[in-house]
Rosetta silent file (secondary structure, phi, psi, omega in degrees, C-alpha in Angstrom):
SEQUENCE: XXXXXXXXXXXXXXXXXXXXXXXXXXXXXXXXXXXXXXXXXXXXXXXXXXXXXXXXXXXXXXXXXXXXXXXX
SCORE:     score description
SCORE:     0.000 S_00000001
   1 L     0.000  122.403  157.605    0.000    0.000    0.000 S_00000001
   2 L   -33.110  177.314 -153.405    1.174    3.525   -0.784 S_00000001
   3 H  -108.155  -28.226  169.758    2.195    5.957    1.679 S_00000001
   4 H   -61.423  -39.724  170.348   -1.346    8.067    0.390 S_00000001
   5 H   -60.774  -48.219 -178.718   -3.635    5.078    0.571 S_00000001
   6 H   -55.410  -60.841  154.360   -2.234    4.518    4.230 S_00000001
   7 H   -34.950  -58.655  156.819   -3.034    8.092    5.182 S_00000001
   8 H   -50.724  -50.696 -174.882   -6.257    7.948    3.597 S_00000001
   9 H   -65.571  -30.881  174.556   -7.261    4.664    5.284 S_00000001
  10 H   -69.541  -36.921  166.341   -6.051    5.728    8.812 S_00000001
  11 H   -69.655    4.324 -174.140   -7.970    9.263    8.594 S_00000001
  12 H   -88.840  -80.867 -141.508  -11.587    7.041    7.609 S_00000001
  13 H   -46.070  -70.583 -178.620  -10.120    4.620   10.828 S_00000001
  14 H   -42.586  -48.967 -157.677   -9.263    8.171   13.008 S_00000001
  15 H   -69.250   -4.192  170.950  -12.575    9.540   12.133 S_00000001
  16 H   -96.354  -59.298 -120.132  -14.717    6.412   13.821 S_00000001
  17 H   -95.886  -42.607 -178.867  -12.671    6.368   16.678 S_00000001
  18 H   -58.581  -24.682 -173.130  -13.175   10.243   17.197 S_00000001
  19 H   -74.198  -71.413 -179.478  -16.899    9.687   16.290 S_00000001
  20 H   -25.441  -56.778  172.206  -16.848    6.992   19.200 S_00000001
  21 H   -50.000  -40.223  167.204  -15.335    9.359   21.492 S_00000001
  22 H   -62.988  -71.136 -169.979  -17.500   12.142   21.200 S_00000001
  23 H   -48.019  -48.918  119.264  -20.198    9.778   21.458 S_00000001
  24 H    -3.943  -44.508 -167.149  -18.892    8.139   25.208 S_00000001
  25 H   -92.724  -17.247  161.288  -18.286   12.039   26.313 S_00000001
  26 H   -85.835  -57.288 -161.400  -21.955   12.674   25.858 S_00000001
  27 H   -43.431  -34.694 -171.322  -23.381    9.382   26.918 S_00000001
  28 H   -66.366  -40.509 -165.247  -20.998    9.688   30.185 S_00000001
  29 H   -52.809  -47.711  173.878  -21.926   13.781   30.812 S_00000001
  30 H   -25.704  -54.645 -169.229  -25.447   12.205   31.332 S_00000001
  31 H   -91.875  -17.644  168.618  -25.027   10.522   34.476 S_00000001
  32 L   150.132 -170.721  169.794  -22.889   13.685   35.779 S_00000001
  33 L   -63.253  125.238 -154.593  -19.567   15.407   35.643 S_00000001
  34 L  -106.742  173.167  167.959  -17.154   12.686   33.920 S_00000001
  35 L   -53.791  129.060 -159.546  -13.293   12.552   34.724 S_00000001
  36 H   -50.448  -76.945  172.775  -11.055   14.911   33.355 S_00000001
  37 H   -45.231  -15.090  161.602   -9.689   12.019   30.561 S_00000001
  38 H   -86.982   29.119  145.941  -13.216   11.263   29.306 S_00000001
  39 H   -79.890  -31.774  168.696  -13.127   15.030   28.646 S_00000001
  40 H  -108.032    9.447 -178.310  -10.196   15.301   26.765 S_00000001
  41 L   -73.629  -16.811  172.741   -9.957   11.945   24.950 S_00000001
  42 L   -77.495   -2.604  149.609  -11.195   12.919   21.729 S_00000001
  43 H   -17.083  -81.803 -168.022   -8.464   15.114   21.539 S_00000001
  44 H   -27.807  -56.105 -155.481   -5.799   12.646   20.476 S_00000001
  45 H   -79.531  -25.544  174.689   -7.736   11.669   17.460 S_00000001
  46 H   -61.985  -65.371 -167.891   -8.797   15.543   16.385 S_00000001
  47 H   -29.445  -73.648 -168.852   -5.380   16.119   16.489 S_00000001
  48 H   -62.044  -24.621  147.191   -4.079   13.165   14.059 S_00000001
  49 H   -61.254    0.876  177.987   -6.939   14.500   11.912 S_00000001
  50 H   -84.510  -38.373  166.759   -6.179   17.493   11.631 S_00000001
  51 H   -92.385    4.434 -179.915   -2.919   16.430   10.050 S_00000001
  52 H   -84.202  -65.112  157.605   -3.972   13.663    8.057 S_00000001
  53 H   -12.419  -70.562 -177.488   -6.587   16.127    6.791 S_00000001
  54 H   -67.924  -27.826  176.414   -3.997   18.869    5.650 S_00000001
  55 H   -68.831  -49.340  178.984   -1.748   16.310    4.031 S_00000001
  56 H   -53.905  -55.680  173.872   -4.681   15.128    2.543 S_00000001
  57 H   -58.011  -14.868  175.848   -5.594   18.824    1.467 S_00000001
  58 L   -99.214    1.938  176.112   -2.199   19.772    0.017 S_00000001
  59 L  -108.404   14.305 -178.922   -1.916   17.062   -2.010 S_00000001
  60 L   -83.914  -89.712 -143.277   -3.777   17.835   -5.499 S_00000001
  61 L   -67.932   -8.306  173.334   -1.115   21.097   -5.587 S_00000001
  62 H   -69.122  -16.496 -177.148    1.500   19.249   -4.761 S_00000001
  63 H  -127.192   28.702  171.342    1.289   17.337   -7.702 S_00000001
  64 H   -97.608   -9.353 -162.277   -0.258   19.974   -9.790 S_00000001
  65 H   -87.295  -79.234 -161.355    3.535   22.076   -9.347 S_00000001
  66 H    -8.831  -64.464 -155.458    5.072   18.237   -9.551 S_00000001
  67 H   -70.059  -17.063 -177.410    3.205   17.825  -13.407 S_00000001
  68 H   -96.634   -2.319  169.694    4.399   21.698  -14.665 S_00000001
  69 H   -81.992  -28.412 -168.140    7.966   20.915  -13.606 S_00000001
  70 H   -74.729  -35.598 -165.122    7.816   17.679  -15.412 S_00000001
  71 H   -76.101  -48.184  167.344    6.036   19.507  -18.445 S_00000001
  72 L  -112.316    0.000    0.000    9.041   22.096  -18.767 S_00000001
């Protein structure tokens, strides 16, 4: 697998486990104030999505300048 495919497949993979997370930090807030880690864990996973994300978002121009150096 490509180093782009891998990237892609881990942000779908971050984006349930962040989904999950979110989801657990409501169901817990029900029942009361929850512990200060189920308040920040989806952190971790916004994070690695954020950069998975931008890599993702940068990569059409990267390989739009890639094809006009190749062209001249």
């Amino acid at each position: 697998m490509t180093w782009s495919l891998w990237i892609r497949q881990s942000h779908r993979w971050l984006s349930i486990a962040f989904t999950l997370t979110v989801i657990a930090n409501f169901a817990v807030r029900i029942k009361g104030e929850p512990p200060l880690w189920v308040t920040y864990s989806p952190l971790p996973p916004l994070f690695l999505l954020l950069f998975s994300g931008l890599y993702m978002f940068v990569l059409p121009y990267a390989a739009g300048r890639r094809r006009k150096r190749e062209v001249s």
